[in-house]
TIMI-2910 file (N, C-alpha, C, CB; in pm, 1 decimal, decimal comma, always signed):
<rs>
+----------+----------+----------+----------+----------+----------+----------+----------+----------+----------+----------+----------+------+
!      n_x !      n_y !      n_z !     ca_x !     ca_y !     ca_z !      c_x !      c_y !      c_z !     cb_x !     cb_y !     cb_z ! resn !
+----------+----------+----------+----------+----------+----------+----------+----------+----------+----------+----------+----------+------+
!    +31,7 !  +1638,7 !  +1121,9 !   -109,1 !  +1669,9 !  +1111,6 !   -164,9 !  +1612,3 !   +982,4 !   -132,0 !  +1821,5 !  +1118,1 !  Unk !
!   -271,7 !  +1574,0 !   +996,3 !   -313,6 !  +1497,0 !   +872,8 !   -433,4 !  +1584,3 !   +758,0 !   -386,9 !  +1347,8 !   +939,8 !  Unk !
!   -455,5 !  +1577,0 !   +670,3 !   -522,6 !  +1664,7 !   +591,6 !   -616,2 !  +1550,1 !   +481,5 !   -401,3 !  +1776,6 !   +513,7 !  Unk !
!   -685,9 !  +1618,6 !   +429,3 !   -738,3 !  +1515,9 !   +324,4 !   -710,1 !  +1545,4 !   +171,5 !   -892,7 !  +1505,5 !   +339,6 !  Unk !
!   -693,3 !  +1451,1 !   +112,6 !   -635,7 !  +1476,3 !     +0,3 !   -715,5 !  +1353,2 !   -113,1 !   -462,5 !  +1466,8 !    +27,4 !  Unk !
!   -776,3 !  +1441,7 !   -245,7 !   -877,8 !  +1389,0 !   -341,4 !   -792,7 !  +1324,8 !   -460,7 !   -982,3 !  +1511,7 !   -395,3 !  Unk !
!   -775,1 !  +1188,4 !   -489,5 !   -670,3 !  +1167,6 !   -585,3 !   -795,4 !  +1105,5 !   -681,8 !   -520,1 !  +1060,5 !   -534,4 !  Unk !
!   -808,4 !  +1190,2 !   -801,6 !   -878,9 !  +1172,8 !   -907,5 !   -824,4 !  +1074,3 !  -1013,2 !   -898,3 !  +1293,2 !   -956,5 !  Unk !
!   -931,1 !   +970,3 !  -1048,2 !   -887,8 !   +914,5 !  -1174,8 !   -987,0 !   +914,8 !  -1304,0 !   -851,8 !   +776,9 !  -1144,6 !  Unk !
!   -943,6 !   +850,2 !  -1422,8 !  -1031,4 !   +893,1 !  -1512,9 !  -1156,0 !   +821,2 !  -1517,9 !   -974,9 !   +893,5 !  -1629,2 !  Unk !
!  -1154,4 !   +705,8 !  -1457,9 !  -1278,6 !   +564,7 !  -1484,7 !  -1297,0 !   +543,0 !  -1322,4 !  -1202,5 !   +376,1 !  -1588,2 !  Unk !
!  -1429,9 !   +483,8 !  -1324,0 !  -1456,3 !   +455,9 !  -1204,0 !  -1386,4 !   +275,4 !  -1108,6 !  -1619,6 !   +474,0 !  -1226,7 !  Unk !
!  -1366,2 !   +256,8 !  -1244,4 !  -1247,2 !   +106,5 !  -1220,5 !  -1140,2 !    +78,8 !  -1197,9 !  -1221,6 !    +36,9 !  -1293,8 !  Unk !
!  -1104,3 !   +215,9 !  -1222,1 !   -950,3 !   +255,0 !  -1163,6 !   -930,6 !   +290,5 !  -1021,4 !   -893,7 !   +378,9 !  -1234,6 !  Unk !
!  -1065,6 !   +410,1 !   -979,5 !  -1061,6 !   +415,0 !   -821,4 !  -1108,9 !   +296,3 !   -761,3 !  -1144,7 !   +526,9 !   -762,7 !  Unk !
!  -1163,2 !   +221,1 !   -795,0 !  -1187,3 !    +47,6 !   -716,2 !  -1088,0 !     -0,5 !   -738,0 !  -1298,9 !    -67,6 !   -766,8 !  Unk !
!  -1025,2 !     -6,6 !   -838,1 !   -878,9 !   -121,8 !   -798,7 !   -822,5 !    -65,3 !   -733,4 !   -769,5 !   -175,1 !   -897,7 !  Unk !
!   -770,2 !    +36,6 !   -736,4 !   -687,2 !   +116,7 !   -653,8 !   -721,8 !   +125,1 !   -516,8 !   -681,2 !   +240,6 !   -701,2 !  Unk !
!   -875,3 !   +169,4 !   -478,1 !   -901,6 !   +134,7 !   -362,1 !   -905,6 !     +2,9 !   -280,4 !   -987,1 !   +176,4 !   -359,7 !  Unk !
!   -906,5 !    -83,3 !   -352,8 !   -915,7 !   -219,1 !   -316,0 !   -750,0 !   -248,9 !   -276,6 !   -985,6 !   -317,6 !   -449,1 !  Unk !
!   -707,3 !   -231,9 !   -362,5 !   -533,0 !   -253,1 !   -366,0 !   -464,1 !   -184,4 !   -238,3 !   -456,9 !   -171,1 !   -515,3 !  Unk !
!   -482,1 !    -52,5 !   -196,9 !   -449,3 !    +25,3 !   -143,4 !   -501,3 !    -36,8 !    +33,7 !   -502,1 !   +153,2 !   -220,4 !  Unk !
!   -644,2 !    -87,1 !     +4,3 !   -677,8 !   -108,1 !   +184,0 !   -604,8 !   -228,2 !   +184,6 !   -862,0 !   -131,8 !   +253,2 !  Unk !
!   -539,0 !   -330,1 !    +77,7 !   -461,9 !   -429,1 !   +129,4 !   -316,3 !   -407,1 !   +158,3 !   -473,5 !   -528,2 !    +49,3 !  Unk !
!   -274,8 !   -299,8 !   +169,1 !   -183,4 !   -214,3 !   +200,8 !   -198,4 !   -138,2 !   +326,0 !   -171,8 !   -137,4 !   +103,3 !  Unk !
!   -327,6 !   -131,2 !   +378,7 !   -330,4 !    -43,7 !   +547,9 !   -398,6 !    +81,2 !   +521,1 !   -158,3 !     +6,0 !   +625,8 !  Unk !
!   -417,0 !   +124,9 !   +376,9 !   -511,0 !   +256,0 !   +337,3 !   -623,7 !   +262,5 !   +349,5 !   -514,3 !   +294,3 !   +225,6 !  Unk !
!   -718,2 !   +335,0 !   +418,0 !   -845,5 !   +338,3 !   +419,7 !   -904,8 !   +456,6 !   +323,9 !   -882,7 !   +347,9 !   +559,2 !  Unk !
!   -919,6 !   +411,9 !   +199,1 !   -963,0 !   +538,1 !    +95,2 !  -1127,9 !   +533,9 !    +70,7 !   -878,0 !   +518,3 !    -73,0 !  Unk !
!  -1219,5 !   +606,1 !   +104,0 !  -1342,0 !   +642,7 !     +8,0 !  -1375,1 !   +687,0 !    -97,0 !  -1396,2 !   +696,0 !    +34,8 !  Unk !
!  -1431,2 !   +625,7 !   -207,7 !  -1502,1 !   +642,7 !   -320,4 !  -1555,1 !   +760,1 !   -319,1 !  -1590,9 !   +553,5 !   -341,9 !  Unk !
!  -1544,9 !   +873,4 !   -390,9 !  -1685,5 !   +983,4 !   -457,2 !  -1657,5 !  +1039,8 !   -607,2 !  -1706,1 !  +1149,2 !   -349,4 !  Unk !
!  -1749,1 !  +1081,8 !   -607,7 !  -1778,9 !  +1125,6 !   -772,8 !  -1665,1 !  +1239,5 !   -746,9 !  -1973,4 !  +1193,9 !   -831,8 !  Unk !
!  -1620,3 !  +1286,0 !   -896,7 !  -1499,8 !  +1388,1 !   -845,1 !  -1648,9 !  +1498,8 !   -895,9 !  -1287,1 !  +1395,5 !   -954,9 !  Unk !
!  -1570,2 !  +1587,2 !   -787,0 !  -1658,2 !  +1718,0 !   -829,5 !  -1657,6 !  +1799,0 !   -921,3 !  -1658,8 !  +1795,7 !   -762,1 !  Unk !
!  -1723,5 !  +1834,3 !  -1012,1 !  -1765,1 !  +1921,6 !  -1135,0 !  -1658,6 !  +1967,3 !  -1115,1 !  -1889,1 !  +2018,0 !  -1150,3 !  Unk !
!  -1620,7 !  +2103,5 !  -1041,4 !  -1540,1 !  +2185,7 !  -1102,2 !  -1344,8 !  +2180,5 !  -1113,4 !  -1592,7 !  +2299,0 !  -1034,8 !  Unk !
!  -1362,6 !  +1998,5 !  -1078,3 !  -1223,3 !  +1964,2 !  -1117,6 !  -1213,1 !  +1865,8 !  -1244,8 !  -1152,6 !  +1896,8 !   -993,3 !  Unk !
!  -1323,7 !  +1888,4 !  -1288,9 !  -1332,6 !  +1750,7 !  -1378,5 !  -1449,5 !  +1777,8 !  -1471,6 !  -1363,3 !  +1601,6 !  -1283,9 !  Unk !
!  -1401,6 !  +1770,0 !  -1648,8 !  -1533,7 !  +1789,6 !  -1705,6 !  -1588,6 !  +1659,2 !  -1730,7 !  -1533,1 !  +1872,5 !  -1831,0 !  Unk !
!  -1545,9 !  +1577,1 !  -1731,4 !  -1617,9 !  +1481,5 !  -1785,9 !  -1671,8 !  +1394,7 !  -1685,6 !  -1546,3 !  +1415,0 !  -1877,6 !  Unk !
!  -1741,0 !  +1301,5 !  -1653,7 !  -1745,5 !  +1175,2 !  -1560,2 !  -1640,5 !  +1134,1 !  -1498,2 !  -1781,6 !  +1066,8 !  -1619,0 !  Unk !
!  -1583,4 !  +1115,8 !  -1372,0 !  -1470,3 !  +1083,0 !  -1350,2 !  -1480,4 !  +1051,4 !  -1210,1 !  -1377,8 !  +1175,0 !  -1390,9 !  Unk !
!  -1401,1 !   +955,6 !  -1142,9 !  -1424,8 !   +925,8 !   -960,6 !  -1332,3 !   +934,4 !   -880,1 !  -1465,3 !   +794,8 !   -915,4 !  Unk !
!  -1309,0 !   +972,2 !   -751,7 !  -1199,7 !  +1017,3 !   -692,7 !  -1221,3 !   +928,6 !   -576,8 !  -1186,8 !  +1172,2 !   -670,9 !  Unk !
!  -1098,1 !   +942,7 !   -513,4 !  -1081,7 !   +860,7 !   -372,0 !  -1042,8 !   +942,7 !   -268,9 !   -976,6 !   +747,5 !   -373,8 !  Unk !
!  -1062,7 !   +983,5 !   -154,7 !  -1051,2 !  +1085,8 !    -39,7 !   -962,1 !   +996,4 !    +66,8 !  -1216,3 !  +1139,7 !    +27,2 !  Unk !
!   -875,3 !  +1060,7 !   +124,0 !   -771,1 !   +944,2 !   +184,9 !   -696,3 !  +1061,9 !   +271,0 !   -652,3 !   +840,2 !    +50,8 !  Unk !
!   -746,9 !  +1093,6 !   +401,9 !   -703,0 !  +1149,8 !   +502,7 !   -540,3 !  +1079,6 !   +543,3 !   -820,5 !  +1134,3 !   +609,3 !  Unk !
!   -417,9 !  +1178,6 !   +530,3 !   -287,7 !  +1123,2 !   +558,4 !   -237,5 !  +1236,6 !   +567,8 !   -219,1 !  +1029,2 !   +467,0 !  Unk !
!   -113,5 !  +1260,5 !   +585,9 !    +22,7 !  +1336,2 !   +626,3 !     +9,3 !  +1397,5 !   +479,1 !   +186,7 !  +1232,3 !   +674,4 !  Unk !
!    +72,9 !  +1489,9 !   +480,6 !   +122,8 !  +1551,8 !   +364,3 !   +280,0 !  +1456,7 !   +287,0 !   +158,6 !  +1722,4 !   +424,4 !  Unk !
!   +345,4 !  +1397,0 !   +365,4 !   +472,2 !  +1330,3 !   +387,0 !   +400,3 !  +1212,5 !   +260,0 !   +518,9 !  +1271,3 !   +582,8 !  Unk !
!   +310,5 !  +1146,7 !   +298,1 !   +257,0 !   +993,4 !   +302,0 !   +176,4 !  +1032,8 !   +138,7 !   +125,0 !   +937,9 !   +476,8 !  Unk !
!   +145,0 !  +1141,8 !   +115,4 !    +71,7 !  +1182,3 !    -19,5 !   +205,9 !  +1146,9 !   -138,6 !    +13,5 !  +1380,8 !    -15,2 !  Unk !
!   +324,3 !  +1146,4 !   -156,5 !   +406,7 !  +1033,3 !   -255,5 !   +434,6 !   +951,9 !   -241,6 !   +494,7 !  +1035,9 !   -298,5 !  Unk !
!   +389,0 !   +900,5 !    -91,2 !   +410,5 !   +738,7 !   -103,6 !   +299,2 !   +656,0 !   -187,5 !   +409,8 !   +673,0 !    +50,1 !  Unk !
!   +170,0 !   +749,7 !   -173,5 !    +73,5 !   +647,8 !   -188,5 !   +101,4 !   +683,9 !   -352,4 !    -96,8 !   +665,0 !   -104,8 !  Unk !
!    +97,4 !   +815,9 !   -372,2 !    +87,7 !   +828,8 !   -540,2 !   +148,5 !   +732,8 !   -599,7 !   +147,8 !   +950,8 !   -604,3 !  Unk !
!   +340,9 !   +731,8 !   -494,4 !   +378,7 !   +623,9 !   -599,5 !   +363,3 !   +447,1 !   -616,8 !   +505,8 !   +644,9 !   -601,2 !  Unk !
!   +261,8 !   +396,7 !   -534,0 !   +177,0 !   +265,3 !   -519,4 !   +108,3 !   +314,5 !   -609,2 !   +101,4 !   +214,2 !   -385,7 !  Unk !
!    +20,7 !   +376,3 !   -620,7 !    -88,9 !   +387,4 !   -723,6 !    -26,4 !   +385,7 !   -841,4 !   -176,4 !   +507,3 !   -715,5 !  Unk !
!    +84,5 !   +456,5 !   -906,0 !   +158,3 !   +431,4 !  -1024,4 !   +230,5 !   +277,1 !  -1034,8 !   +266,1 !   +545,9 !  -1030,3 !  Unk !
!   +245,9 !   +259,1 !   -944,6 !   +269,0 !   +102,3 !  -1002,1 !   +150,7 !    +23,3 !  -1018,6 !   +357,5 !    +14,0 !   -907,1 !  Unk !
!    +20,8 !    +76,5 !  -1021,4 !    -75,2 !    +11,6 !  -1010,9 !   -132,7 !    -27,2 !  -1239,6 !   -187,4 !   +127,2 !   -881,3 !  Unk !
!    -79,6 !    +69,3 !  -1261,1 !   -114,4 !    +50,2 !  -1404,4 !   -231,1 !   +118,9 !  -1433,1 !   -131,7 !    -89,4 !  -1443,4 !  Unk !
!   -300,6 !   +230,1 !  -1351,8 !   -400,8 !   +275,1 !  -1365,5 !   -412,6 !   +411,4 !  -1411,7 !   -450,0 !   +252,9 !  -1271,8 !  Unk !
!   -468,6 !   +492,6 !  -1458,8 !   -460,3 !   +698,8 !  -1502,8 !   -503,4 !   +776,5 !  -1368,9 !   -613,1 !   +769,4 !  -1655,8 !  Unk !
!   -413,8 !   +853,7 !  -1319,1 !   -456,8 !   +905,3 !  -1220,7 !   -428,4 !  +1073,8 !  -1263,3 !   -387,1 !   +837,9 !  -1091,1 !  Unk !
!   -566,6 !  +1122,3 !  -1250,1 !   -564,5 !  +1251,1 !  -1342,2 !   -508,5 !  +1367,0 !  -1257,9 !   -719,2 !  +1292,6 !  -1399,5 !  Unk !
!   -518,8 !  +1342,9 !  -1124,3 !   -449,3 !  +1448,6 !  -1024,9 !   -438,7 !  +1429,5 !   -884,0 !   -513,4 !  +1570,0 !  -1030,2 !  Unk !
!   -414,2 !  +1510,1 !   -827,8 !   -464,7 !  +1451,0 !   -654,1 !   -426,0 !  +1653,5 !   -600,9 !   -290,8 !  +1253,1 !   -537,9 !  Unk !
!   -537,6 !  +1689,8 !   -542,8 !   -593,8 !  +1801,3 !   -429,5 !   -583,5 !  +1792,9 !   -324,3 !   -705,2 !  +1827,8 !   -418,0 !  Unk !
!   -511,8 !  +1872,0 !   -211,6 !   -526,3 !  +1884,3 !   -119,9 !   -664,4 !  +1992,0 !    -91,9 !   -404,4 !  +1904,5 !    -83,8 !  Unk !
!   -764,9 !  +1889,1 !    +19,3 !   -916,8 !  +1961,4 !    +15,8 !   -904,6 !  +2014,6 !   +173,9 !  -1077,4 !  +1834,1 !    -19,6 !  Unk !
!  -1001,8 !  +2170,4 !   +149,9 !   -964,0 !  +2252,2 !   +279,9 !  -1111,4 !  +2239,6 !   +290,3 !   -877,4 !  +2419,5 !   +280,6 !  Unk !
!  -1163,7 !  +2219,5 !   +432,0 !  -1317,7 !  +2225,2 !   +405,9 !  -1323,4 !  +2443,8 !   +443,2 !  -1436,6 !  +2076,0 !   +566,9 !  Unk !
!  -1447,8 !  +2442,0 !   +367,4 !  -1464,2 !  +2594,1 !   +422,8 !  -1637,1 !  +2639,6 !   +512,5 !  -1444,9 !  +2703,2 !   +257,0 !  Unk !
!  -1658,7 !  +2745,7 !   +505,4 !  -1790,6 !  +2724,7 !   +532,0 !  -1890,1 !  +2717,3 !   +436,6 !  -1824,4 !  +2805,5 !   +605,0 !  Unk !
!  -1888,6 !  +2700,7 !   +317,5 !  -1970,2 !  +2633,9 !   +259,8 !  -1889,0 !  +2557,1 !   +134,9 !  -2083,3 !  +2724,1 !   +226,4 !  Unk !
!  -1862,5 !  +2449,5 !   +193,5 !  -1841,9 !  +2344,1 !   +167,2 !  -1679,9 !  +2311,3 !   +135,2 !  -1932,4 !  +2322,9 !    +73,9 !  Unk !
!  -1616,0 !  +2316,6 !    +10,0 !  -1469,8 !  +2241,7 !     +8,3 !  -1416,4 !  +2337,9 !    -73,2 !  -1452,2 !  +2078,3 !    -53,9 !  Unk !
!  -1284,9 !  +2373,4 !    -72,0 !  -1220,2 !  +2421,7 !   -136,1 !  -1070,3 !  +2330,1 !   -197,6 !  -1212,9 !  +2531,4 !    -62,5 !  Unk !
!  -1064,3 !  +2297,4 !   -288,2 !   -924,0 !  +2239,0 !   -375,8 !   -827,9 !  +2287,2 !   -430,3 !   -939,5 !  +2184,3 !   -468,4 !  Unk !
!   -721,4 !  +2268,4 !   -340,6 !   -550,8 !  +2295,7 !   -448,9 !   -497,9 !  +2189,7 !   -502,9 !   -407,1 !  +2348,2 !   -367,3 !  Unk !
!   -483,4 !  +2153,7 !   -651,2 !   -384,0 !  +2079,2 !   -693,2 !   -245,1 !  +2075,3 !   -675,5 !   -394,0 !  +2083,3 !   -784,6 !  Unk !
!   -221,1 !  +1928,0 !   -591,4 !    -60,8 !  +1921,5 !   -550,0 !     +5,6 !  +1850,9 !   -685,8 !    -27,9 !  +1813,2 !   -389,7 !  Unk !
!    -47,5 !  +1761,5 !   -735,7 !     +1,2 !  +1678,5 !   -859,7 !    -71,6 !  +1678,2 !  -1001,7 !     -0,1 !  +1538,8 !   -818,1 !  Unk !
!     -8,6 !  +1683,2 !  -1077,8 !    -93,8 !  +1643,9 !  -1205,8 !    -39,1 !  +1530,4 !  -1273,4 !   -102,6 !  +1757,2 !  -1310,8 !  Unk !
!   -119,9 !  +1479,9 !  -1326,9 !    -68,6 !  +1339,9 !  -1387,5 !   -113,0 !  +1322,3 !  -1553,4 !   -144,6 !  +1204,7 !  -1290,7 !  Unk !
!   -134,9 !  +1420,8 !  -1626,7 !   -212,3 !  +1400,5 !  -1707,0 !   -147,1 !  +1308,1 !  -1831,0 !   -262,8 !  +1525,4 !  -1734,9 !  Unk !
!    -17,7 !  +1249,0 !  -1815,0 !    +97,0 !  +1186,1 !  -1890,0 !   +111,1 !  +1045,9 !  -1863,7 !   +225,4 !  +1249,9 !  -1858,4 !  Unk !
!    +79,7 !  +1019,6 !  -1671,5 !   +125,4 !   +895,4 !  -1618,9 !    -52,7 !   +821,4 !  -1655,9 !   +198,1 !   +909,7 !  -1420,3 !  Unk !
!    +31,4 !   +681,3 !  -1698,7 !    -70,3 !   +563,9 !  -1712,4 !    -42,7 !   +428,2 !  -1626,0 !    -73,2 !   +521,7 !  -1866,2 !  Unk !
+----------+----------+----------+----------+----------+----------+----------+----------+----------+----------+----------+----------+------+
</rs>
């Protein structure tokens, strides 16, 4: 079953390479602003519907990517609106 999952980075140039990198790989990821209450500062995330299985494969492509990836959420939608659990933190990996 597939779920969606928000992998936050710190710059918005990091989720474009990464996204770019990633669909030449077979990933179909979308761009959004990360939401306030995971993030104080400015920061952009990528939303990437997959397996729970497939969420360390991609993390670990993205770490070879050379980029800061500040976390990644598994997002539950609710009735008003999204709810987030952090599966990873990265606040070390560059």
């Amino acid at each position: 079953m597939e779920h969606e999952y928000l992998f936050v980075f710190r710059t918005r140039n990091h989720a474009v390479h990464v996204k770019s990198k990633l669909r030449d790989q077979g990933y179909t990821m979308e761009l959004c602003p990360t939401p306030r209450k995971l993030a104080k500062s400015c920061s952009y995330s990528a939303m990437l519907s997959c397996k729970a299985l497939e969420v360390k494969e991609v993390r670990d492509r993205i770490s070879g990517l050379n980029v800061t990836l500040a976390g990644v959420y598994k997002v539950t939608r609710t009735g008003s609106g999204r709810a987030y659990k952090k599966i990873h933190s990265f606040s070390a990996v560059k």
